[in-house]
C-alpha positions in Angstrom: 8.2 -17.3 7.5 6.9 -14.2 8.6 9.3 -11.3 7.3 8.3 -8.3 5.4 7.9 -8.2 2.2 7.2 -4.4 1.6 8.1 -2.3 -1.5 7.7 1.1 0.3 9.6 2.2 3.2 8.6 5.5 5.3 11.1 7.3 7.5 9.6 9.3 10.3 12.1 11.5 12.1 12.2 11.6 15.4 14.7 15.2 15.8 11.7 17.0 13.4 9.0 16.4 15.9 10.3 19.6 18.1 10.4 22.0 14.7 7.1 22.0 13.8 4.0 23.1 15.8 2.1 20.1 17.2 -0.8 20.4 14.5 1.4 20.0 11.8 3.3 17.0 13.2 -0.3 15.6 14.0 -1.4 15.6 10.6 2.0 14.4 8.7 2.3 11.6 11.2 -0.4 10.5 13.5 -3.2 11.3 11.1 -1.2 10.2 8.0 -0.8 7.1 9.5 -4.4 6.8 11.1 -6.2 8.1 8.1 -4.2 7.1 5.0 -0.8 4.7 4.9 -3.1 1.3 5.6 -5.3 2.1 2.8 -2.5 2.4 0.4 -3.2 -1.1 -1.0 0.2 -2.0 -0.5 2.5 -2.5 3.2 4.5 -0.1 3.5 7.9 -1.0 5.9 8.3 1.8 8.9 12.2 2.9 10.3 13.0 5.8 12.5 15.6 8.0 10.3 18.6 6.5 12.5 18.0 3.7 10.5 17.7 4.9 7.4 21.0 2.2 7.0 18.8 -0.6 7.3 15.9 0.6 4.4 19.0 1.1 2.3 20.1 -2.1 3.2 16.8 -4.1 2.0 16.4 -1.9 -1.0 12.7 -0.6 -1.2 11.4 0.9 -4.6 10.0 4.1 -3.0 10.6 5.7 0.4 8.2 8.6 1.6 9.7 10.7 4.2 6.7 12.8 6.0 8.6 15.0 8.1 12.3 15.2 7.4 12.6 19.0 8.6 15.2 18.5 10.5 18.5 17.3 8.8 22.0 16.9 9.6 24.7 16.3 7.0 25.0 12.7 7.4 21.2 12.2 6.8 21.1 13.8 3.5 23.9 12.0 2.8 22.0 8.9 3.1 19.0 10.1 1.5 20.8 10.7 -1.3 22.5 7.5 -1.7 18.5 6.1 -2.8 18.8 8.3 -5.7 19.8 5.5 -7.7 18.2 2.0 -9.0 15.3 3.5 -10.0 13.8 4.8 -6.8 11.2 7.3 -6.3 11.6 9.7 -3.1 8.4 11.2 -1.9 8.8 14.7 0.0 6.5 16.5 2.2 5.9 19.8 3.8 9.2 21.4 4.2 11.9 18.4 3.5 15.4 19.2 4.7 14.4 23.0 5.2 16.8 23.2 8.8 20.2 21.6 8.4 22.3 22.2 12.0 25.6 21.3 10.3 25.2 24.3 8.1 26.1 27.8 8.7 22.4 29.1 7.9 20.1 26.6 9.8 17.3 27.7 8.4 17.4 28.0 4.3 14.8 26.7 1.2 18.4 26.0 -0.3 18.3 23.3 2.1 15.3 21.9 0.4 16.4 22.5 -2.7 19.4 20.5 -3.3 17.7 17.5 -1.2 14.8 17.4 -3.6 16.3 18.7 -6.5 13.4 20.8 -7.8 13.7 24.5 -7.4 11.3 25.6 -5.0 9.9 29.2 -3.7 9.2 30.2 -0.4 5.6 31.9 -0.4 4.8 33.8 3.0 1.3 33.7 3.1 -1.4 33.1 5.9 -3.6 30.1 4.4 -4.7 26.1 4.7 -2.9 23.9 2.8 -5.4 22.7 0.0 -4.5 21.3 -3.3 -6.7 21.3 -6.6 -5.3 18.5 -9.0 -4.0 20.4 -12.1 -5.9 19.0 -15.9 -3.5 16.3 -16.5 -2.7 15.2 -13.0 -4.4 11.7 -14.2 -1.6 10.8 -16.9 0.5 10.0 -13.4 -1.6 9.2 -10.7 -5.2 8.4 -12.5 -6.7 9.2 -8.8 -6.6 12.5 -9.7 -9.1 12.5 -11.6 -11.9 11.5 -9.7 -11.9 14.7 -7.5 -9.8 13.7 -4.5 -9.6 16.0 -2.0 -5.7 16.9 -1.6 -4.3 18.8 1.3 -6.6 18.2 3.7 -7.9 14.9 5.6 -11.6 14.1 4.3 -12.5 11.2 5.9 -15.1 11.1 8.7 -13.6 10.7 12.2 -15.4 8.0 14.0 -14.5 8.0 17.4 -12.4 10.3 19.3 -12.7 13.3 21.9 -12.0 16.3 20.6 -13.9 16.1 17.2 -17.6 15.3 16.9 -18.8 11.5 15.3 -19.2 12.6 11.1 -16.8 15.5 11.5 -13.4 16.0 9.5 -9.7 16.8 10.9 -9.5 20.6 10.6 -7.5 22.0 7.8 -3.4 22.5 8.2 -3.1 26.6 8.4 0.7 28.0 7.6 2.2 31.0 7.7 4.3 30.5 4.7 4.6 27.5 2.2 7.1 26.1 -0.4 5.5 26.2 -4.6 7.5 24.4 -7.0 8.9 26.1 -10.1 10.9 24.2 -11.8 10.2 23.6 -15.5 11.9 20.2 -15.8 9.3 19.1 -13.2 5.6 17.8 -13.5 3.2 20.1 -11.8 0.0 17.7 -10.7 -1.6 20.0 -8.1 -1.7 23.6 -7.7 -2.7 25.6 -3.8 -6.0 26.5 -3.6 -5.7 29.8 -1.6 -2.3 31.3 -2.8 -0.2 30.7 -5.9 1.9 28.4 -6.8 2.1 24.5 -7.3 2.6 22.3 -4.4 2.8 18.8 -6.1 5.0 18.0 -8.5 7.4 14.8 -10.0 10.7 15.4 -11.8 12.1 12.2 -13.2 16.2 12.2 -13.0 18.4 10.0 -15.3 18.2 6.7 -12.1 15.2 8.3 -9.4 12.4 10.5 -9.7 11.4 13.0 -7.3 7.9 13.7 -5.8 7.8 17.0 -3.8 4.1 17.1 -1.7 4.1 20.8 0.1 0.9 19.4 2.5 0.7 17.4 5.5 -2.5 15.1 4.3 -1.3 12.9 1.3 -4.4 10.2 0.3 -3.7 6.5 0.0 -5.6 6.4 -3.6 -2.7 8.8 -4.6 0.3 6.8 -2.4 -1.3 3.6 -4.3 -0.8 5.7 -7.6 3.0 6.5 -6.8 3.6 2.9 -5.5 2.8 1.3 -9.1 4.6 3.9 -10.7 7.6 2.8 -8.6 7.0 -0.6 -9.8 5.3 -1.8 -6.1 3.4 -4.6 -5.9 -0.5 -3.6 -5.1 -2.5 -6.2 -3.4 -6.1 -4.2 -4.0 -7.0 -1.3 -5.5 -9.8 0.0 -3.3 -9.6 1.8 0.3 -9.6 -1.2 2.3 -6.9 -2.0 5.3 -4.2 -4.6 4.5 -1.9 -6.2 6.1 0.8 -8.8 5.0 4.2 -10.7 5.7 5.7 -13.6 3.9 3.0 -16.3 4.8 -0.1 -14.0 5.4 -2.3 -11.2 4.2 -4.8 -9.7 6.6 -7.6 -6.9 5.5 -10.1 -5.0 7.4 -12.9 -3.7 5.0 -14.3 -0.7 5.0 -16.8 -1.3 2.3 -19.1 -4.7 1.6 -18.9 -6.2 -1.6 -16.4 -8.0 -4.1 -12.9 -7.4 -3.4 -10.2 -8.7 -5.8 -6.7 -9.5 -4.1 -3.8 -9.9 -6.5 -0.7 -11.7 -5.0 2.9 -10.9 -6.7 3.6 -15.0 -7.6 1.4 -18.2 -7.2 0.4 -19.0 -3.8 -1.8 -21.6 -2.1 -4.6 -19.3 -0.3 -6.2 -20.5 2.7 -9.0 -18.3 4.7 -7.8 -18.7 7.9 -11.0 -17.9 9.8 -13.2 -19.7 7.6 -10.8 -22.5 7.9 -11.0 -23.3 3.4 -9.2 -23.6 1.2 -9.7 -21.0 -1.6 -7.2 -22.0 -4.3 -3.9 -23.7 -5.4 -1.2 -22.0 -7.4 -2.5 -18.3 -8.2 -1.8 -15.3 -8.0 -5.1 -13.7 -7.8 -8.2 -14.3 -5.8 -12.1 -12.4 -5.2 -14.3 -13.0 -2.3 -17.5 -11.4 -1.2 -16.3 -9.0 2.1 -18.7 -7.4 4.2 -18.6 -3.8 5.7 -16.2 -3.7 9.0 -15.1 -7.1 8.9 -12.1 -8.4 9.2 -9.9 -11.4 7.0 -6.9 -13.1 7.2 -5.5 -15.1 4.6 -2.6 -17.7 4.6 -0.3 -17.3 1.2 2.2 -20.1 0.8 2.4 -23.6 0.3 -1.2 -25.5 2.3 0.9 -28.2 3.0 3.1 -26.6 5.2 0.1 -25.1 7.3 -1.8 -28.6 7.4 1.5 -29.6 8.8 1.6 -26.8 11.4 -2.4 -26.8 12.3 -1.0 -30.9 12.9 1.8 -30.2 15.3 0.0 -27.6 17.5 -3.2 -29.7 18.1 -5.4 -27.9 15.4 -7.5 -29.7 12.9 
């Protein structure tokens, strides 16, 4: 079998892309995905928001939606039908903030009543940085190891518009959304202008997570995900990968890695062509830097069997 198993859904939407100028939309989805959603420790499942039906329909514990700007009456009707079961909505930039159904395209009302915080509009000149407020850590404990927020900080590699070593530029606004709202949980204030621009506010069935930036780190996603109740295969910044019979990684780092599977599984290193257990859930092997690993988890008959029919030893 080789369907999904993902806890975490993400719903890009497509009508948002013409809202927004190209830098932003670069850094909520391109970059987001290039730089962050891999690294997440868990897989997330990806839909355009036309079908938003089917995420409903497998029932994911926590959908993120990076660039829902651009909403019509149906779609926030949908979006709030997953705020039930327990499910924690993640919002970023300027969720909901154009509705073309409504009288007033443009309103933070809008955003409001999809993300049920209260939230001010701020018209300010400035880069969207974060600083991670003192107790930040008692919900997502990555926040207290002095993770960058707001911005992309890892090194670009290759590429031709920014240098080997060098870092995406910052995301400049000319106006922002703060929270205040004093049933919510501020975690992150802006750096350059007032106001808070993370925050969680539990509801009696969801909790909702409102992220005013574009760049939102994988350590913190990974934070949110086990807060959701997700399943987290590995708790450092490596690549993963995985489907019902296998889990792939691509690590970043050398050394010890520690993979934790949600039930007993046979594991089988598929490259290596061993065996590395029966029946568990959990599993460490030596990695080294840049290297990639693919794991079958499932029962080693069945593969023995397969390897058989196709000619393999």
């Amino acid at each position: 079998p080789r369907e999904s198993v993902a806890d975490v859904a993400i719903i890009i939407d497509q009508d948002s892309l013409l809202t927004v100028q190209e830098k932003i939309t670069n850094d909520v989805i391109s970059r987001f995905f290039i730089h962050e959603v891999g690294r997440m420790g868990t897989v997330p499942a990806v839909f355009e928001m036309d079908d938003l039906p089917t995420a409903i329909d497998n029932g994911y514990k926590m959908y993120i939606f990076p660039n829902a700007f651009y909403l019509n009456d149906t779609e926030r009707a949908l979006i709030n039908s997953l705020k039930a079961d327990g499910n924690v909505l993640v919002f970023m930039f300027a969720p909901g903030v154009m509705n073309p159904d409504a009288e007033q395209i443009l309103s933070i009302g809008h955003v409001r009543s999809l993300v049920e915080m209260n939230l001010v509009y701020q018209p300010r000149m400035m880069a969207l940085d974060l600083k991670p407020l003192e107790k930040a850590y008692e919900y997502a404990v990555s926040l207290s190891s002095g993770l960058s927020l707001g911005r992309y900080y890892r090194a670009i590699t290759t590429g031709l518009w920014i240098p080997p070593g060098g870092t995406v530029a910052p995301t400049y606004v000319g106006g922002y959304l703060s929270v205040s709202d004093p049933c919510a949980k501020p975690l992150a204030e802006y750096v350059w202008g007032p106001g808070v621009g993370f925050a969680v506010k539990e509801h009696a069935n969801w909790t909702s997570v409102f992220y005013g930036a574009c760049a939102l780190p994988a350590p913190v996603m990974r934070d949110m995900a086990k807060n959701a109740g997700c399943h987290i295969y590995i708790d450092t910044d490596d690549f993963i990968w995985r489907n019902a019979s296998f889990l792939g990684l691509y690590t970043v780092t050398a050394g010890e890695k520690t993979v934790r599977l949600p039930e007993p599984f046979d594991v089988y290193d598929v490259f290596d062509d061993r065996l590395i257990g029966e029946g568990i859930d959990k599993f460490v092997f030596t990695a080294g830097e840049n290297k990639t690993y693919l794991f079958f988890t499932g029962d080693v008959s069945v593969l023995e069997a397969t390897k058989k029919m196709i000619g393999m030893r």
